[in-house]
C-alpha positions as a Python dict, from the first residue, in 0.01 Angstrom:
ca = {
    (1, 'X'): (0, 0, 0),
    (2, 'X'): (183, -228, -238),
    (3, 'X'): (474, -185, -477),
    (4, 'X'): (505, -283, -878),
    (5, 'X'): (837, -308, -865),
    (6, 'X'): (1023, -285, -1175),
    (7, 'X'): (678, -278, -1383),
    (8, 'X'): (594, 66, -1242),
    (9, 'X'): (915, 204, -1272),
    (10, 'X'): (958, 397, -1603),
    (11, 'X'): (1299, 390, -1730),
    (12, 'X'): (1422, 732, -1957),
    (13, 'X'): (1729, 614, -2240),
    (14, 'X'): (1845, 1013, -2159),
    (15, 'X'): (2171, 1055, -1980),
    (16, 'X'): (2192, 1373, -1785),
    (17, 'X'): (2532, 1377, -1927),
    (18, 'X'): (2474, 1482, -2278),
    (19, 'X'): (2357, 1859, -2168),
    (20, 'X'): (2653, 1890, -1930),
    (21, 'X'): (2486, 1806, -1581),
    (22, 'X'): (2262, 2122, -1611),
    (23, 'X'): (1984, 1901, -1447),
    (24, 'X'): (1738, 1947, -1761),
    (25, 'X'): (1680, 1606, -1946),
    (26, 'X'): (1672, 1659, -2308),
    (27, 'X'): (1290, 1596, -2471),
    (28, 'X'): (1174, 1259, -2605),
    (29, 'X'): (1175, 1258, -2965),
    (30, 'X'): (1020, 1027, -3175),
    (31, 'X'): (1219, 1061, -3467),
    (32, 'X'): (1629, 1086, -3441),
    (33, 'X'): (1922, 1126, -3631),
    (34, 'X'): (1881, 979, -4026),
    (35, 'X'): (1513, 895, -3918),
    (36, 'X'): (1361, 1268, -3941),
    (37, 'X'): (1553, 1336, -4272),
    (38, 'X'): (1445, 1039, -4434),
    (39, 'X'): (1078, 1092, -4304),
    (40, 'X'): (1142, 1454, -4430),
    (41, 'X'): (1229, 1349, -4775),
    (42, 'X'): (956, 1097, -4847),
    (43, 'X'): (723, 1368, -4736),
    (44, 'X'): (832, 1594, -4982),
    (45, 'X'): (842, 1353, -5299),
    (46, 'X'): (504, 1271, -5216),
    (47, 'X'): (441, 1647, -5228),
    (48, 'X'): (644, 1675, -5559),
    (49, 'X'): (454, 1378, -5689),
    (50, 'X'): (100, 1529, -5581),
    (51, 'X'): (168, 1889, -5750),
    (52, 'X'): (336, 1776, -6073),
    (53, 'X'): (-38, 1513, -6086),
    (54, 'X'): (-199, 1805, -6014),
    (55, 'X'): (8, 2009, -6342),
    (56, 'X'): (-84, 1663, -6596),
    (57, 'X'): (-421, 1718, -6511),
    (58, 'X'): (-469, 2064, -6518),
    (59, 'X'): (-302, 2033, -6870),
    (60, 'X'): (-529, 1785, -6933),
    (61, 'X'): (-849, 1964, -6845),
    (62, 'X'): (-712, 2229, -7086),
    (63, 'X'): (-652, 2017, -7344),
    (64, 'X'): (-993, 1884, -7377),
    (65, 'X'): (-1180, 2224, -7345),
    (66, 'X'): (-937, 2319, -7652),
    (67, 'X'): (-1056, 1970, -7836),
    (68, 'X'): (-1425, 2069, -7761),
    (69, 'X'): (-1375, 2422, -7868),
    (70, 'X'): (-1220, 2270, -8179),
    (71, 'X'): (-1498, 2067, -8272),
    (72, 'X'): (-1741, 2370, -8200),
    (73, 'X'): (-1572, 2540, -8423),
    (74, 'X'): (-1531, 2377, -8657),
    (75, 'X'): (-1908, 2278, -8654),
    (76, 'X'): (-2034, 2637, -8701),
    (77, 'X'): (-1758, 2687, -8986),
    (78, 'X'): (-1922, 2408, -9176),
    (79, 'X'): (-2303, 2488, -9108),
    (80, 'X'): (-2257, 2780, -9197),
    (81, 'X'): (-2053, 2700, -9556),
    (82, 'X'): (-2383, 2534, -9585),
    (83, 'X'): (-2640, 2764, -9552),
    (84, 'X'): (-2436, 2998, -9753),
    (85, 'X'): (-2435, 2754, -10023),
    (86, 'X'): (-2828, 2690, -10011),
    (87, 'X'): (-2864, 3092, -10054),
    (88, 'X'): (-2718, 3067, -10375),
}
Protein backbone atom coordinates (compact mmCIF):
# COMPACT_ATOMS: atom_id res chain seq x y z
CA UNK A 1 0.00 0.00 0.00
CA UNK A 2 2.33 2.79 1.02
CA UNK A 3 5.49 2.99 3.10
CA UNK A 4 6.42 5.48 6.28
CA UNK A 5 9.70 5.21 5.76
CA UNK A 6 11.94 6.02 8.49
CA UNK A 7 8.81 7.28 10.70
CA UNK A 8 7.50 3.71 10.96
CA UNK A 9 10.59 2.15 11.52
CA UNK A 10 11.30 1.72 15.29
CA UNK A 11 14.85 1.84 16.11
CA UNK A 12 16.09 -0.47 19.49
CA UNK A 13 19.60 1.33 21.27
CA UNK A 14 20.29 -2.75 22.13
CA UNK A 15 23.24 -4.30 20.41
CA UNK A 16 22.90 -8.00 19.98
CA UNK A 17 26.45 -7.91 20.98
CA UNK A 18 26.27 -7.34 24.64
CA UNK A 19 24.64 -11.03 25.34
CA UNK A 20 27.22 -12.68 23.07
CA UNK A 21 25.16 -13.14 19.71
CA UNK A 22 22.72 -15.56 21.52
CA UNK A 23 19.94 -13.86 19.35
CA UNK A 24 17.90 -12.66 22.59
CA UNK A 25 17.88 -8.76 22.86
CA UNK A 26 18.25 -7.73 26.36
CA UNK A 27 14.75 -5.98 27.90
CA UNK A 28 14.07 -2.24 27.79
CA UNK A 29 14.58 -0.75 31.02
CA UNK A 30 13.53 2.40 32.08
CA UNK A 31 15.86 3.02 34.68
CA UNK A 32 19.85 2.14 34.19
CA UNK A 33 22.96 2.17 35.82
CA UNK A 34 23.22 5.17 38.79
CA UNK A 35 19.51 5.98 37.78
CA UNK A 36 17.73 2.91 39.71
CA UNK A 37 20.02 3.40 42.81
CA UNK A 38 19.43 6.89 43.11
CA UNK A 39 15.58 6.37 42.48
CA UNK A 40 16.07 3.54 45.09
CA UNK A 41 17.49 5.79 47.68
CA UNK A 42 15.11 8.72 47.51
CA UNK A 43 12.43 6.13 47.86
CA UNK A 44 13.65 4.95 50.93
CA UNK A 45 14.39 8.42 52.77
CA UNK A 46 11.00 9.27 51.97
CA UNK A 47 10.08 6.01 53.72
CA UNK A 48 12.51 6.84 56.65
CA UNK A 49 11.07 10.31 56.73
CA UNK A 50 7.30 8.98 56.71
CA UNK A 51 7.90 6.34 59.70
CA UNK A 52 10.08 8.46 61.98
CA UNK A 53 6.64 11.39 61.31
CA UNK A 54 4.71 8.68 62.04
CA UNK A 55 7.02 7.91 65.68
CA UNK A 56 6.75 12.19 66.59
CA UNK A 57 3.27 11.80 66.35
CA UNK A 58 2.50 8.77 67.92
CA UNK A 59 4.66 10.27 70.82
CA UNK A 60 2.72 13.07 70.53
CA UNK A 61 -0.71 11.52 70.78
CA UNK A 62 0.74 9.94 73.96
CA UNK A 63 1.87 12.83 75.33
CA UNK A 64 -1.34 14.62 75.37
CA UNK A 65 -3.52 11.68 76.68
CA UNK A 66 -0.79 11.75 79.64
CA UNK A 67 -1.41 15.82 79.93
CA UNK A 68 -5.24 15.11 79.99
CA UNK A 69 -4.90 12.29 82.41
CA UNK A 70 -2.81 14.74 84.43
CA UNK A 71 -5.26 17.32 84.66
CA UNK A 72 -8.02 14.62 85.50
CA UNK A 73 -6.19 13.78 88.09
CA UNK A 74 -5.33 16.15 89.47
CA UNK A 75 -8.97 17.54 89.35
CA UNK A 76 -10.45 14.66 91.41
CA UNK A 77 -7.38 15.01 93.94
CA UNK A 78 -8.51 18.53 94.62
CA UNK A 79 -12.42 18.04 94.69
CA UNK A 80 -12.10 15.71 96.68
CA UNK A 81 -9.53 17.63 99.40
CA UNK A 82 -12.61 19.69 99.25
CA UNK A 83 -15.38 17.82 100.16
CA UNK A 84 -13.29 16.27 102.78
CA UNK A 85 -12.71 19.57 104.18
CA UNK A 86 -16.55 20.63 104.14
CA UNK A 87 -17.19 17.23 106.27
CA UNK A 88 -15.29 18.57 108.93
Amino acid sequence: MFDNGAQGRRYDNHDNRELGGQGAVAANTIYRGCMGKLLLIVLAAIVAFMLLSVVISALHFIFWVAVVALIVVVGLRLTGGARRWSRR
